[in-house]
C-alpha positions in Angstrom: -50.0 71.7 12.3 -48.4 71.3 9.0 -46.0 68.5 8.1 -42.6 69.5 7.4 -41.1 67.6 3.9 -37.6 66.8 3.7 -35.8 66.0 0.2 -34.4 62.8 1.4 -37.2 61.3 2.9 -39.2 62.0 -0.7 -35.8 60.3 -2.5 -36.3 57.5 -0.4 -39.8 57.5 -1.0 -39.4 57.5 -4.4 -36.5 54.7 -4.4 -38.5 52.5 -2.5 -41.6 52.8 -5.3 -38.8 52.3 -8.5 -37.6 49.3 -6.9 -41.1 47.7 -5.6 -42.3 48.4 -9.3 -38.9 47.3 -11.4 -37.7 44.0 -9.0 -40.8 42.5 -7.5 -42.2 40.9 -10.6 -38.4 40.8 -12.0 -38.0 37.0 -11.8 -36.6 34.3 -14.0 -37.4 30.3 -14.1 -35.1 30.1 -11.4 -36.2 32.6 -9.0 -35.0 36.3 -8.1 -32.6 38.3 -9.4 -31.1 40.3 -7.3 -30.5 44.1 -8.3 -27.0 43.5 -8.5 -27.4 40.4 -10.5 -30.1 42.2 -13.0 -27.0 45.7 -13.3 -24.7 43.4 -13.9 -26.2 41.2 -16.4 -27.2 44.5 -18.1 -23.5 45.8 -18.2 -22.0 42.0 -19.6 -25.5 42.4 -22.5 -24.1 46.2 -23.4 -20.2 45.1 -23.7 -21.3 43.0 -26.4 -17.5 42.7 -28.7 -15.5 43.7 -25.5 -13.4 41.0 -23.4 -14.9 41.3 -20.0 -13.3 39.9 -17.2 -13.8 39.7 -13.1 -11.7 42.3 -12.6 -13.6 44.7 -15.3 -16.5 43.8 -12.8 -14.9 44.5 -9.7 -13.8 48.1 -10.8 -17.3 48.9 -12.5 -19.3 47.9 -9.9 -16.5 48.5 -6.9 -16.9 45.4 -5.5 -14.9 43.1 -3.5 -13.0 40.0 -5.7 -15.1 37.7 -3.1 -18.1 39.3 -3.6 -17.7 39.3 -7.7 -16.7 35.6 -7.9 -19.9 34.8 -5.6 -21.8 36.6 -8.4 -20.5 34.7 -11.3 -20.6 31.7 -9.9 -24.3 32.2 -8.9 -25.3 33.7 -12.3 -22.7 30.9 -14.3 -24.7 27.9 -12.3 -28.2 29.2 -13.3 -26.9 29.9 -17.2 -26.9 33.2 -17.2 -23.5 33.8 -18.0 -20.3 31.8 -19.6 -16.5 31.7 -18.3 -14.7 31.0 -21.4 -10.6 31.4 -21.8 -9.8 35.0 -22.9 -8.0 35.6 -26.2 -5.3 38.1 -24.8 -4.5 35.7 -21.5 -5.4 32.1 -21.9 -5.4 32.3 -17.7 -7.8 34.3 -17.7 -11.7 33.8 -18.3 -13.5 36.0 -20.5 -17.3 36.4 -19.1 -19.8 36.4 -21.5 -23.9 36.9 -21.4 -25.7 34.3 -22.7 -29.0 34.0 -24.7 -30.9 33.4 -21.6 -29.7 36.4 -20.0 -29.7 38.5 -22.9 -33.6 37.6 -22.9 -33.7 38.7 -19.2 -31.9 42.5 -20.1 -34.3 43.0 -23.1 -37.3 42.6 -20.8 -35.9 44.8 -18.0 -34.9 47.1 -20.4 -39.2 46.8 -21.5 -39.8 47.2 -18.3 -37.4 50.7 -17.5 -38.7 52.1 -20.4 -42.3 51.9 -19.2 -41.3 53.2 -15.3 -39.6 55.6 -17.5 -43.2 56.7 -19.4 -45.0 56.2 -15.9 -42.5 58.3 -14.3 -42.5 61.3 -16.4 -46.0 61.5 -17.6 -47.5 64.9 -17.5 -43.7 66.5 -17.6 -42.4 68.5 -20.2 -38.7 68.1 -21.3 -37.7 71.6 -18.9 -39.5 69.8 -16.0 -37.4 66.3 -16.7 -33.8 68.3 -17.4 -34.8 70.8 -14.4 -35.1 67.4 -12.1 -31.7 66.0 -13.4 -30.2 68.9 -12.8 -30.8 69.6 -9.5 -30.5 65.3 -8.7 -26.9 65.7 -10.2 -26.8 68.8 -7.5 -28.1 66.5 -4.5 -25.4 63.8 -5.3 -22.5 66.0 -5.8 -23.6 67.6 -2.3 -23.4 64.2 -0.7 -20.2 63.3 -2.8 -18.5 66.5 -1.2 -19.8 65.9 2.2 -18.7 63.1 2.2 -15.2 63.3 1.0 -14.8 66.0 4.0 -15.6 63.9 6.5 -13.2 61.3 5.3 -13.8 57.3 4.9 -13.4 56.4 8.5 -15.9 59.9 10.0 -18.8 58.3 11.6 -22.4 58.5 10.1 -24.4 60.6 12.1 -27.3 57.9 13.8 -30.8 58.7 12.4 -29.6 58.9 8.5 -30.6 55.7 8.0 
């Protein structure tokens, strides 16, 4: 009998191995970073020159105000980031990366770099846009399905 594949349980598949390989060894002198954590750090390192603030977070990442002041304070109390009064708004605080995290961004960004070159080996540049392509296909299918069924339609049990 011959096993039927399905394109999700390969993109799950797949997910699980990125994230076994990119946040397993990922930890600092205090422990784990979570995968939030690492994104966000990564976003505060690239926006370098910019006034960030919670709210820029909240709406990058759509996350709650809650859940975004748990992260900063988590990431502030283990000196990954600053809170520092923003030049526009005084009540405000600016958040800024510091040197410790920018060390932490540099290495993940080693480290995505060489998933990257694992990933792709033996694929030419048609193979790599050809997978992109049709990726970009998958997710607006589930985008669409999604916005048919509305915010409150029920997930169908087994898609999991």
């Amino acid at each position: 009998m011959q096993h039927e594949r399905y394109v999700g349980f390969e993109i799950k598949a797949l997910s699980n191995l990125l994230k076994r390989r990119m946040m397993n060894p990922f930890e600092h002198s205090q422990g784990m970073l979570t995968e939030i954590e690492g994104v966000l750090i990564g976003y505060l390192c690239h926006s370098q020159g910019r006034e960030i603030y919670q709210k820029d977070l909240e709406q990058a990442f759509c996350i709650r105000s809650s859940t975004a002041s748990r992260l900063l304070k988590r990431l502030e109390d283990e000196g990954l980031v600053l809170r520092s009064m923003g030049e526009k708004d005084a009540r405000m605080k600016r958040i800024t990366a510091t040197a410790r995290a920018q060390a932490l961004n540099d290495e993940a960004e080693r480290r995505i770099a060489a998933t990257e070159a694992v990933l792709t080996r033996g694929l030419s540049r048609e193979e790599i846009d050809q997978f992109l392509s049709i990726a970009e296909k998958l997710k607006r299918n589930l985008l669409r399905d999604t916005a048919a069924r509305g915010p409150e339609a029920p997930v169908p049990s087994g898609s999991e």
